[in-house]
Structure formats: structure tokens, C-alpha cells
C-alpha positions, 0 to 999 in steps of 0.5 A, spaced: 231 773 403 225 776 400 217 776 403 213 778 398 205 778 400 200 779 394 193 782 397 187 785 394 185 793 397 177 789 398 179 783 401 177 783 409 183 777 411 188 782 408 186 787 412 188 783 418 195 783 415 199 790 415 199 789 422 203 782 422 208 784 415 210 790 418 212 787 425 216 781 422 219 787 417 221 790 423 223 783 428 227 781 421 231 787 420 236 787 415 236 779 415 230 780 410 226 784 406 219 785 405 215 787 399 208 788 397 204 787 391 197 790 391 192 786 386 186 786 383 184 794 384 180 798 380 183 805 382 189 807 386 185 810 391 183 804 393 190 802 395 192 808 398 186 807 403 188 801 404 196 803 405 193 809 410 189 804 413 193 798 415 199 804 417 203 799 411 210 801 413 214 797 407 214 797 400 208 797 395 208 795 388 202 795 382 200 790 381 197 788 374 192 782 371 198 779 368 202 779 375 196 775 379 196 771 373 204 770 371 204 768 380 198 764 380 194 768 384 188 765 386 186 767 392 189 773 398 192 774 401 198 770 397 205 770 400 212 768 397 218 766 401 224 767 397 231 765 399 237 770 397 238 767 390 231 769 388 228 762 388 221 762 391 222 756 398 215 756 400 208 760 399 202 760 403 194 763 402 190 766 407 192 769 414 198 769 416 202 770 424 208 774 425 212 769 427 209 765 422 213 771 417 218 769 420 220 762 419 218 761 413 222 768 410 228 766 414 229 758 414 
């Protein structure tokens, strides 16, 4: 299974969320894996401030307009709960908890 998580580097609720990707990356362990998609930034400092900051410890991607468009991105944080076969089980906006991360990832 494949956490995907898009956020943007100025939105205040997806700088609550580092913190709960990664302890769920960790509390997953290798059952599933976690992946990040930086959308809607103007340079990449910003996203690197944003990594640095949030101490994010899992994989980011660039993400580009045609990405937030071809996801359906609306709103951030977006997350996307896919299954082993790379279908897309469940989706969720706005904050989210670790446990949450969790359950959805693996069941």
C-alpha cells in the first residue's frame, strides 16, 4: 500500500501534518509506503523550507499544475490511499491523525 499526501509549502493545516506522515511512515514500517507531492509552489526554496521545517523524513516529489489537475487537487492537505495493485482505495482533505494514516493506508 502507498500513502500519497499533496500539500502546498503556504498552507498553515499542511504544516500540522509532517509530524503525523512521518510517525505513521515509521509505525508502518515496511507494510507500506509513504510519498509526498509538493504542489501549488513558486520557487523551490519554499519547499525546502517547508521540508526543513516540518523535519520531513519521507519522499518529496515536484509537483506541477498538470499533477494538482490530473489528482483533482482542490484543497490541502489531499491524501490518497492506495492498495498494493496501485488503485486508489480512499482519499481525504484537511488534517489528518497519525492513526488515521494508518488504517486508511493499511485496511
Amino acid at each position: 500500500p502507498v500513502l500519497v499526501t499533496f500539500w502546498a509549502p503556504w498552507c498553515g493545516v499542511c504544516k500540522s501534518m509532517p509530524s503525523n506522515v512521518s510517525l505513521a511512515q515509521r509505525l508502518l514500517g515496511g507494510r507500506a509506503h509513504v510519498v509526498s507531492v509538493a504542489s501549488a509552489w513558486n520557487n523551490l526554496g519554499q519547499v525546502e523550507a517547508y521540508v526543513r521545517d516540518g523535519a520531513v523524513d519521507y519522499p518529496v516529489l515536484l509537483g506541477t499544475d498538470a499533477d494538482t489537475q490530473r489528482f483533482q487537487i482542490g484543497a490541502y492537505p489531499t491524501l490518497y490511499f492506495l492498495d498494493s495493485e496501485g488503485r486508489v482505495k480512499g482519499a481525504a482533505v484537511g488534517y489528518t491523525t497519525t492513526a488515521s494514516l494508518i488504517i486508511r493506508t493499511l485496511f
